[in-house]
N, C-alpha and C positions, 0 to 999 in steps of 0.2 A: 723510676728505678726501684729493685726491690731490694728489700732488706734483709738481713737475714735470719731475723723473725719469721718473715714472709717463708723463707726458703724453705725455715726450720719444720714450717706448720704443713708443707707440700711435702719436704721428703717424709716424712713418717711414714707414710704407706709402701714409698720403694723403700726405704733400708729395712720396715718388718719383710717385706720379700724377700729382699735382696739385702741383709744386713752388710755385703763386703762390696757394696757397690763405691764406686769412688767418686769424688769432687768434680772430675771432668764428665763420668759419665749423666752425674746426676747434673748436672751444668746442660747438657744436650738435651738430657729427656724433658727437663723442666721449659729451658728456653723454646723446645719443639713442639711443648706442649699447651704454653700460655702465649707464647708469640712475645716474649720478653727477651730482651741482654742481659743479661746477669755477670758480673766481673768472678772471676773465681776465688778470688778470697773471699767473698761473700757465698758462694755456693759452699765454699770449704767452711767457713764459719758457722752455716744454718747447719751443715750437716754433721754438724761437730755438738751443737746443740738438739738437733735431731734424737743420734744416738746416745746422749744422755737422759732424754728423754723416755726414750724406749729401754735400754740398759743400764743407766745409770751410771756414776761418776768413778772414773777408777780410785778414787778414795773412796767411796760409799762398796767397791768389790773388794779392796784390800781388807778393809777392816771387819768385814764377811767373811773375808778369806782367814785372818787370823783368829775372829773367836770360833768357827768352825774348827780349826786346828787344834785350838786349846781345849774342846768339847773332847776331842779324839783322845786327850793324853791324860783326860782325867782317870 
């Protein structure tokens, strides 16, 4: 069964294409593509560490976002 380490290290390549791909499709492309089951909270979970990977953690964008701001009103 895969993990969703596993998952994580396979979607990188769809979600830089397809960053708004979702958990069920990438659940289909994967399982169609390795001949594996994969449970969807497990596809959901690699793909949730996926795009952290690739994009990084909406704490690591907020606190970007607020000294960007603070740059502006200096």
């Amino acid at each position: 069964m895969a993990s969703y380490h596993w998952v994580a290290e396979k979607a990188i390549p769809y979600l830089k294409k397809d960053p708004n791909m979702g958990a069920k499709k990438l659940q289909k492309v994967l399982e169609d593509k390795y001949q594996v089951t994969i449970g969807y909270s497990t596809v959901w979970a690699g793909r949730q560490k996926a795009a952290e990977q690739i994009f990084g953690t909406w704490e690591e964008s907020f606190w970007l976002f607020v000294q960007l701001q603070g740059r502006g009103r200096a």
